[in-house]
C-alpha positions in Angstrom: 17.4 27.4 -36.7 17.7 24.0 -35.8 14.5 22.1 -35.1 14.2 19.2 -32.5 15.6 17.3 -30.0 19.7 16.2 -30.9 19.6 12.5 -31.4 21.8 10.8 -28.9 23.0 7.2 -29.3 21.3 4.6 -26.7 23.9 2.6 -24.7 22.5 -0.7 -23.5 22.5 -1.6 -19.6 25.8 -2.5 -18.3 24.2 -5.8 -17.6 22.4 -7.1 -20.7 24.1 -10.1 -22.5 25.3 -9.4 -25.3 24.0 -10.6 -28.9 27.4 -11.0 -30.2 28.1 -14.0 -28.2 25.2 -15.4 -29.5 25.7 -17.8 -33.1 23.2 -17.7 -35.3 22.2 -21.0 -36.9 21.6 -21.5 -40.5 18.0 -21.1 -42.1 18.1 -24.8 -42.7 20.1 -27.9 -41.7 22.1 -29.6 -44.0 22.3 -33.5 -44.0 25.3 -35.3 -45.1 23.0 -37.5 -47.4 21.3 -34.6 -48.5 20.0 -36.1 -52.1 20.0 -32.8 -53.5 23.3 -31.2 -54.2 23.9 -27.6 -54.7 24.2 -26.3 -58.1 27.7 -25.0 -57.1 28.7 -28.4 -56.9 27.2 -29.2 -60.4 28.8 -26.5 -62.4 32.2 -27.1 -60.4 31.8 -30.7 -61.7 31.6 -29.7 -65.7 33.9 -26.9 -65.4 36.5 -29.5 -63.9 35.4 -32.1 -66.8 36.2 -29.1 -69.5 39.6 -28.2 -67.8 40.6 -32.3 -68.0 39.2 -32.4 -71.8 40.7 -29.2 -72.9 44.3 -30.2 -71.2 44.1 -33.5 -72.8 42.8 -31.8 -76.4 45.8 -29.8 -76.3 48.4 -31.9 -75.2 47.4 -34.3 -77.8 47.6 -31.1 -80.3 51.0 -30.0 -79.1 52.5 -33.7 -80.0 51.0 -34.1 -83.0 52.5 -30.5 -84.1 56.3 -31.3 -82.6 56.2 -34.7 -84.0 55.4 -32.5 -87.4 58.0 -29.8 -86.8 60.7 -32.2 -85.8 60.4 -35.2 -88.2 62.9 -37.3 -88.9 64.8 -34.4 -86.3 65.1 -35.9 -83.2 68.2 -35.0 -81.0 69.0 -37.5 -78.2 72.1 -36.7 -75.6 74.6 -39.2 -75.9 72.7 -41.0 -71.9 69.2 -41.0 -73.9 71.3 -42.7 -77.3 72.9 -45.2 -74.7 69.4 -46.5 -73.3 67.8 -46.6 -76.1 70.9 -49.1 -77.2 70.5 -50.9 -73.7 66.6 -51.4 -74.5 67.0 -52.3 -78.2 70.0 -55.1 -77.4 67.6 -56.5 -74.8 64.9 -56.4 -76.5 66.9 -58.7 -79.1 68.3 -61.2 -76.4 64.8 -61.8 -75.1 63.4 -62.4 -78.7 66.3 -64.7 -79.4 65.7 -66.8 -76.0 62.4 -66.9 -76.6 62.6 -68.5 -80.1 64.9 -70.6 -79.0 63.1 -72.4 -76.4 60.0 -72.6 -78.5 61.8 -74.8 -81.1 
């Protein structure tokens, strides 16, 4: 046998305001010149410092092993063979018109 009154749900007057409308402020208010910054921002700091390092680290690591692996092995298309022709012949005539007006 049940024991008790049934528990019914309260409705609120049809004319209270609502709460819901209401926003609720934070505990504390920020300052843009805050001199403390969260620790968030701290550890977001080094891990973006450890993401450049370990790119650079292993960039560095990945042309030092192709320049291993492909010694003496480089394949140019025949563009890539023609400016490096273009540069080297210019390279030449700038050397030679520099010496030249030196003397």
């Amino acid at each position: 046998m049940a024991q008790g009154k049934l528990k019914v749900k309260s409705k609120q007057p049809p004319n209270a305001k609502k709460a819901a409308n209401k926003k609720k402020g934070t505990a504390f208010n920020k300052r843009k010149n805050a001199p403390i910054q969260s620790k968030k921002h701290k550890f977001e700091e080094a891990h973006k410092l450890k993401q450049v390092i370990t790119k650079t680290v292993n960039k560095k690591n990945e042309d030092d092993i192709r320049k291993v692996a492909y010694e003496g092995q480089t394949k140019l298309s025949q563009a890539q063979l023609a400016v490096q022709e273009h540069h080297r012949k210019q390279a030449e005539n700038d050397a030679s018109e520099a010496g030249s007006s030196k003397g």
